[in-house]
C-alpha positions as a printed Julia matrix, in Angstrom:
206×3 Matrix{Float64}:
  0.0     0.0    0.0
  1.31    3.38  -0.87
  1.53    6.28   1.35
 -0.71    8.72   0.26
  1.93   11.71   0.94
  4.98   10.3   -0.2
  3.81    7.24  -2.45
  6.46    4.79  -0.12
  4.66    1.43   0.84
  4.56   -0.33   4.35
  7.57   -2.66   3.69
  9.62   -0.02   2.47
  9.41    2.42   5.5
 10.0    -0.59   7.84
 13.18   -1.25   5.59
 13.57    2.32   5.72
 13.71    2.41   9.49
 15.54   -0.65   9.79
 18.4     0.85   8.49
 18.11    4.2   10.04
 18.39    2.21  13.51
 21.53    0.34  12.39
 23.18    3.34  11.23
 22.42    5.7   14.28
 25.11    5.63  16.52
 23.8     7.08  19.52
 24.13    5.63  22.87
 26.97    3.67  21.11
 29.78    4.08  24.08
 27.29    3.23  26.76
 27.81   -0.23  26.48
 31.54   -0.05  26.37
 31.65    2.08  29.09
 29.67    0.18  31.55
 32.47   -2.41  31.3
 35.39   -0.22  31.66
 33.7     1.4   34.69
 33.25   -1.68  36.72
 36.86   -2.39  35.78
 38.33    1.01  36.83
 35.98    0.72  40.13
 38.05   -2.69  41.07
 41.14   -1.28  40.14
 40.06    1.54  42.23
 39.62   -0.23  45.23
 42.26   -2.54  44.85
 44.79    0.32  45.04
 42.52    1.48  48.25
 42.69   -1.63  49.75
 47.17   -1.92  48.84
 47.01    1.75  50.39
 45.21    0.96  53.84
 47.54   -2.39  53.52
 50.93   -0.52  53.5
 49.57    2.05  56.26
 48.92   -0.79  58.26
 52.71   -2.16  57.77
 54.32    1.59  58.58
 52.15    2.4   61.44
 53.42   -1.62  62.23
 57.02   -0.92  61.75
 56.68    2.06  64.01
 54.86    0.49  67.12
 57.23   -2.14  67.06
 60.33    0.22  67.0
 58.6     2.1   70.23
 57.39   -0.93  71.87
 60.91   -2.17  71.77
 62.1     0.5   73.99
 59.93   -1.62  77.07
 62.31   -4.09  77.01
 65.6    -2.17  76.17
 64.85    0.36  79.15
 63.53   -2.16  81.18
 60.33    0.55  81.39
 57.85   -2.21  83.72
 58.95   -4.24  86.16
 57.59   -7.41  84.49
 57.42   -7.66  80.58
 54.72   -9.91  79.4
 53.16  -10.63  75.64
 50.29   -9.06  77.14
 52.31   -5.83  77.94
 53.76   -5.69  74.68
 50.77   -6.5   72.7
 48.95   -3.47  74.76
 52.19   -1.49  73.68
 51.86   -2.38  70.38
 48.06   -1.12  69.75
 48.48    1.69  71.46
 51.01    3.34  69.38
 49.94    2.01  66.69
 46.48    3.88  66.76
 44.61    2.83  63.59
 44.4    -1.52  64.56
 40.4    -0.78  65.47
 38.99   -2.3   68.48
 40.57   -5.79  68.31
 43.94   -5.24  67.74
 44.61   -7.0   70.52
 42.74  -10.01  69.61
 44.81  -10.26  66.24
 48.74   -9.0   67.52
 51.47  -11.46  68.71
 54.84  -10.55  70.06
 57.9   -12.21  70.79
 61.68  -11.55  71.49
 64.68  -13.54  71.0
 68.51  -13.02  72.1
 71.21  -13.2   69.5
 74.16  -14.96  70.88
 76.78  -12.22  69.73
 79.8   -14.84  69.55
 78.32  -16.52  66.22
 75.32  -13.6   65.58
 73.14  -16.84  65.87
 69.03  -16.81  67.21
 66.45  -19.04  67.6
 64.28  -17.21  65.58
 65.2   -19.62  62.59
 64.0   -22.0   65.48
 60.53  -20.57  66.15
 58.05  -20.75  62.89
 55.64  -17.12  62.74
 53.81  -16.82  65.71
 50.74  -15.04  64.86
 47.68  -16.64  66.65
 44.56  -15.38  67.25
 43.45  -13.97  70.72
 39.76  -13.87  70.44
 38.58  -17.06  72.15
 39.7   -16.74  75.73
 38.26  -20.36  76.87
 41.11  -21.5   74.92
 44.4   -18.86  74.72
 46.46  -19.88  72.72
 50.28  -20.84  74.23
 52.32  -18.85  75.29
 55.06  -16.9   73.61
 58.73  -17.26  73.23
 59.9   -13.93  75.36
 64.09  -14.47  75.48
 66.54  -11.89  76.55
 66.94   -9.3   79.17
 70.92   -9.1   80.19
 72.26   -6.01  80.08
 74.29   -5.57  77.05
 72.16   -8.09  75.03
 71.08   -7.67  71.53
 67.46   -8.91  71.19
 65.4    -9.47  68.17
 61.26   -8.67  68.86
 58.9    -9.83  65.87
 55.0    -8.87  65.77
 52.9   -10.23  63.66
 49.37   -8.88  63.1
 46.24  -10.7   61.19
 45.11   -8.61  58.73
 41.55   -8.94  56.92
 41.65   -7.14  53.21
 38.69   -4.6   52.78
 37.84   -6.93  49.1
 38.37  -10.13  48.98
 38.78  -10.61  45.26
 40.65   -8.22  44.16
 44.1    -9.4   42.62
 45.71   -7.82  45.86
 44.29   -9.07  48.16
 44.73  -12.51  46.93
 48.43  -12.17  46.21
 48.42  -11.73  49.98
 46.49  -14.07  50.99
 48.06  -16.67  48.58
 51.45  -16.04  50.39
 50.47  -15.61  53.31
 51.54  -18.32  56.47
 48.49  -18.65  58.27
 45.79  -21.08  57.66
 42.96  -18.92  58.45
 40.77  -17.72  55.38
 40.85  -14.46  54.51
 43.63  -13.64  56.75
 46.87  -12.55  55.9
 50.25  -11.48  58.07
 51.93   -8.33  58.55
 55.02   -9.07  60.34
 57.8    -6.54  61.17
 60.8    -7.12  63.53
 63.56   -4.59  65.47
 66.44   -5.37  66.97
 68.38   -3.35  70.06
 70.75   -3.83  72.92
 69.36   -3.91  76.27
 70.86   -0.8   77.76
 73.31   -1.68  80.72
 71.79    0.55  83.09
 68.35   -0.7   83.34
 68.05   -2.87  85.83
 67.11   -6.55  85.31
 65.44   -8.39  82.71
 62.25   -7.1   81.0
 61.52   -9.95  79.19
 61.84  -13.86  80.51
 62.25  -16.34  78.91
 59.4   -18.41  77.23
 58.32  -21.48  75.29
């Protein structure tokens, strides 16, 4: 049937439109788009999640470094993993609420002779606190002469903000502990227990 105006029949305006539609590019990037946006969002927070990661590791480094000062100035009476786990958080300042639950501490003499430790002895420590029916045992605390060089490693558990991001799994895929979606920041000091200070800070453990 022909158009009265134009004189065009049904089949050829439908053919008509047809190709207007495949020719009109509009809207054309949307589709793109959506894909590259949900892959710049997880690269996004991938590099938020490495960020918070390596904050975690400085603000690590740096408790340690202080908390080491306990046992080199003999600052308490009686040095603990308890003490130096409570040391640990609170210079530390952005663990959250558990840090306790998810820090381990422990210390080890170097016998200066041979520069030789135990450490190679003692596999990561870096158990969780949480269940206290059941605390887990207790921690190897060696050194406290005067004029000793001690080593002090912390490890803290560590939860990544995304779980599947290529991050997070890295870490988690070389990480030590056995616990899913857990991974280990570690750091370790080292320092000479200064003669003056008195007796031991730390006592030996298992």
């Amino acid at each position: 049937m022909d158009h009265p105006m134009t004189g065009t029949t049904v089949p050829e305006r439908e053919s008509t439109r047809r190709h207007r539609f495949l020719r009109d590019e509009d809207g054309a990037v949307t589709i793109p788009a959506l894909f590259w946006i949900v892959f710049y969002l997880f690269v996004l927070f991938s590099a938020i999640d490495m960020a918070v990661v390596f904050t975690k590791q400085v603000l690590l480094d740096r408790a340690t470094e202080a908390t080491g000062r306990i046992v080199r100035l003999s600052l308490q009476p009686k040095v603990d993993e308890e003490v130096l786990r409570n040391s640990i958080c609170r210079h530390a300042g952005f663990f959250g609420k558990d840090c306790l639950q998810r820090v381990s501490v422990e210390t080890f003499s170097v016998d200066k002779t041979n520069w030789s430790s135990s450490i190679d002895n003692h596999p990561l420590r870096c158990v969780d606190f949480s269940d206290t029916d059941n605390p887990p045992p207790a921690a190897t605390l060696e050194g406290g002469a005067p004029n000793q060089l001690v080593l002090m490693r912390v490890c803290l558990r560590v939860k990544p903000m995304m779980i599947d991001d290529f991050f997070a799994q890295a870490m988690l895929s070389a990480s030590p502990l056995n616990t899913p979606g857990e991974f280990a920041l570690v750091s370790t000091t080292a320092f000479v227990i200064e003669p003056n200070s008195g007796a031991a800070a730390a006592s030996p453990g298992s």
